[in-house]
N, C-alpha and C positions, 0 to 999 in steps of 0.2 A: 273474177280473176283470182282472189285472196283467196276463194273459198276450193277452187279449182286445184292450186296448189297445194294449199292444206292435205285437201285429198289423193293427191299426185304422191304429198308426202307420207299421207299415212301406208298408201297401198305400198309405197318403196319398201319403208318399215318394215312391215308384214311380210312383205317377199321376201326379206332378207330374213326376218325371223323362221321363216319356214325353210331356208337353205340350210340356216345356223342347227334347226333340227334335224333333219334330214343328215347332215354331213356328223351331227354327233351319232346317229345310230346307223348309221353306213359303218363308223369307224368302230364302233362297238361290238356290232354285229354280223357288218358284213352287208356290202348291198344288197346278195341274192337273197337274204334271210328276212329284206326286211319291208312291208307292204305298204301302199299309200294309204290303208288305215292306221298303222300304227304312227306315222306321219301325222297323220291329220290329227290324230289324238294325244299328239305332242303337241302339236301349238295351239289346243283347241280349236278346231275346225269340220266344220262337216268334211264329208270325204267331195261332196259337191262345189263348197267353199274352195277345197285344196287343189280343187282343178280347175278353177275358175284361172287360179297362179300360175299353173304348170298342168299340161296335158299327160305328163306320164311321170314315173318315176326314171326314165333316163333322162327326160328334159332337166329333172333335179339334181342327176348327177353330171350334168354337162353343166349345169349352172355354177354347181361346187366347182368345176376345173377352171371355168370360166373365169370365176372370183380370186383363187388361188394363182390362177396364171397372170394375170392383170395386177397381183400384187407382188408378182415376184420381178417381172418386168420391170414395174416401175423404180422398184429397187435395185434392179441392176441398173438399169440406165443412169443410175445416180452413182453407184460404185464404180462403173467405168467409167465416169466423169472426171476420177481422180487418178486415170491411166495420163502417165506422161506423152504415152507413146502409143503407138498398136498393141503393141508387145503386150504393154504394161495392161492394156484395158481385155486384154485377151485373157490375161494372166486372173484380173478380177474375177469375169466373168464364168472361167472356168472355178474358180474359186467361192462365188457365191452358189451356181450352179449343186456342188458338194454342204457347204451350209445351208442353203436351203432344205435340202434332204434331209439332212441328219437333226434340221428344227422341228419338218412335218412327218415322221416315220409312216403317222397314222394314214395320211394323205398319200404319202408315195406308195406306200402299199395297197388300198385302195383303186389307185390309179393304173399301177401295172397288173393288181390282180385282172378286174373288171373291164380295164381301158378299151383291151385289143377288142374285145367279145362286141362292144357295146360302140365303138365306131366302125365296125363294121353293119351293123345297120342303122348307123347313124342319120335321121333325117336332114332334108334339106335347111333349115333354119338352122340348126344344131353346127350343121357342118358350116354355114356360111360364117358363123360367131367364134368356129377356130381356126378357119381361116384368116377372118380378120384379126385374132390374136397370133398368130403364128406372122404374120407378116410386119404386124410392128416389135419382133425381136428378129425375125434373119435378117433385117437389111443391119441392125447396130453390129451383128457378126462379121457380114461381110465388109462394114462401112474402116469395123477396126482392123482386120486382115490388110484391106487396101493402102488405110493409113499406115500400119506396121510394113509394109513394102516399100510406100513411098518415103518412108522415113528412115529407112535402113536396119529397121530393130525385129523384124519378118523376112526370114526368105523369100527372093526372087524370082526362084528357079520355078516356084510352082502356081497354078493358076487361080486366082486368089476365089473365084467364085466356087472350084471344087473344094478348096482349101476351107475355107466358109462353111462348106455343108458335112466335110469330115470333121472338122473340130466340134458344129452341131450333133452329128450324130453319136458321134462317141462319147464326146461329152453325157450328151443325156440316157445314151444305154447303158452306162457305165454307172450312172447314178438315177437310174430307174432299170435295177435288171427285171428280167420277167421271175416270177415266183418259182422254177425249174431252176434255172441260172445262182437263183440264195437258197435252194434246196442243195446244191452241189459245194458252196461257200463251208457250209455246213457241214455235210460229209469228207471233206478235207481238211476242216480245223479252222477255217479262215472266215474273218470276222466282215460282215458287210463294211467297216468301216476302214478297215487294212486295204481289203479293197479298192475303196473309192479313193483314198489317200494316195494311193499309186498312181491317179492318172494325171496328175500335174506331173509329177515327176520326171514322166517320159514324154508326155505330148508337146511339154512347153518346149523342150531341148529340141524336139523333132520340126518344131516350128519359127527358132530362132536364128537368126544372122546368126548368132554368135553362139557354135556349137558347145559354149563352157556355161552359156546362160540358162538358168534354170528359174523355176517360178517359183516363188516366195511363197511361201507355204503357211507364214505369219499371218496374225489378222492384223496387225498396222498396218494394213495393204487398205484394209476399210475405214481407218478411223481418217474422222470428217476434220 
């Protein structure tokens, strides 16, 4: 049993050490650039080794989203912990959301170049592991919208589950635009970050009881 885990632990190790490669020369070079030899020969490994871990090079890059996404989750679920209210844990969320991006460039870039191309042939297992990432952060969206209704600090008027999936969407197209969308940023003058700064501004007001309230744009909104 001792020996069983040992080994359970070293293979974890290794898998993680081969993400950690993989996701450094994705971000270096770009996924389409870069081959499961060159992989294999970052973390010393046969190329027959490196598939033993991962059957392809997109198993590699769902595994990077899959890491990245599980750690951003669980930190929001901790920042909205410190929402008083709907409102408040709305306000976070859409506010980590923006920090988040602007900590991983290399990643959100990455992600929106590559993403669309590569879930669209995304295999069965691949797709079942974001789905099940995707569902343990829409219900905290909706669970805070319901709370913000029930509690008077969210509009009424609107149905908290569509309500739920606009604040999801825009929030993350707004701070994952497609590579076209910050080619145009560019050609206008306007900085990714001017950008994404804009969307508390208006979304929060759009979404509160109290059309004067607006979201706190501070980070003592995070401090624990």
């Amino acid at each position: 049993m001792v020996a069983t885990e040992r080994q359970q632990r070293k293979k974890e190790k290794r898998r993680n050490e081969i993400i950690d490669a993989a996701e450094r020369l994705f971000y270096s070079k770009g996924y389409d650039k870069v081959s499961m030899d060159e992989i294999a020969q970052e973390v010393e490994l046969s190329k027959g080794a490196l598939y033993f871990y991962f059957k392809s090079k997109d198993s590699l890059f769902f595994a990077i989203i899959s890491r990245k996404w599980t750690e951003f989750v669980e930190a929001m679920i901790e920042k909205m912990s410190y929402g008083k209210n709907g409102f408040e844990k709305i306000q976070m969320m859409i506010r980590w959301f923006i920090e988040y991006s602007q900590e991983n460039p290399e990643y959100n870039d990455m992600a929106t170049t590559f993403g669309p191309q590569l879930f669209q042939r995304i295999d069965p297992e691949n797709a079942r592991t974001m789905m099940e990432l995707s569902m343990k952060y829409m219900p905290l969206v909706h669970c805070a919208v319901r709370e913000g209704i029930e509690d008077g600090s969210i509009r009424n008027d609107l149905d908290p589950i569509l309500l739920g999936m606009y604040i999801q969407m825009i929030t993350f197209n707004v701070v994952s635009p497609d590579p076209s969308t910050k080619n145009s940023f560019t050609a206008q003058g306007i900085s990714y970050d001017t950008y994404v700064e804009m969307l508390p501004k208006f979304l929060c007001p759009a979404i509160s009881r109290s059309p004067e309230k607006k979201c706190d744009n501070q980070d003592r909104t995070f401090q624990q």
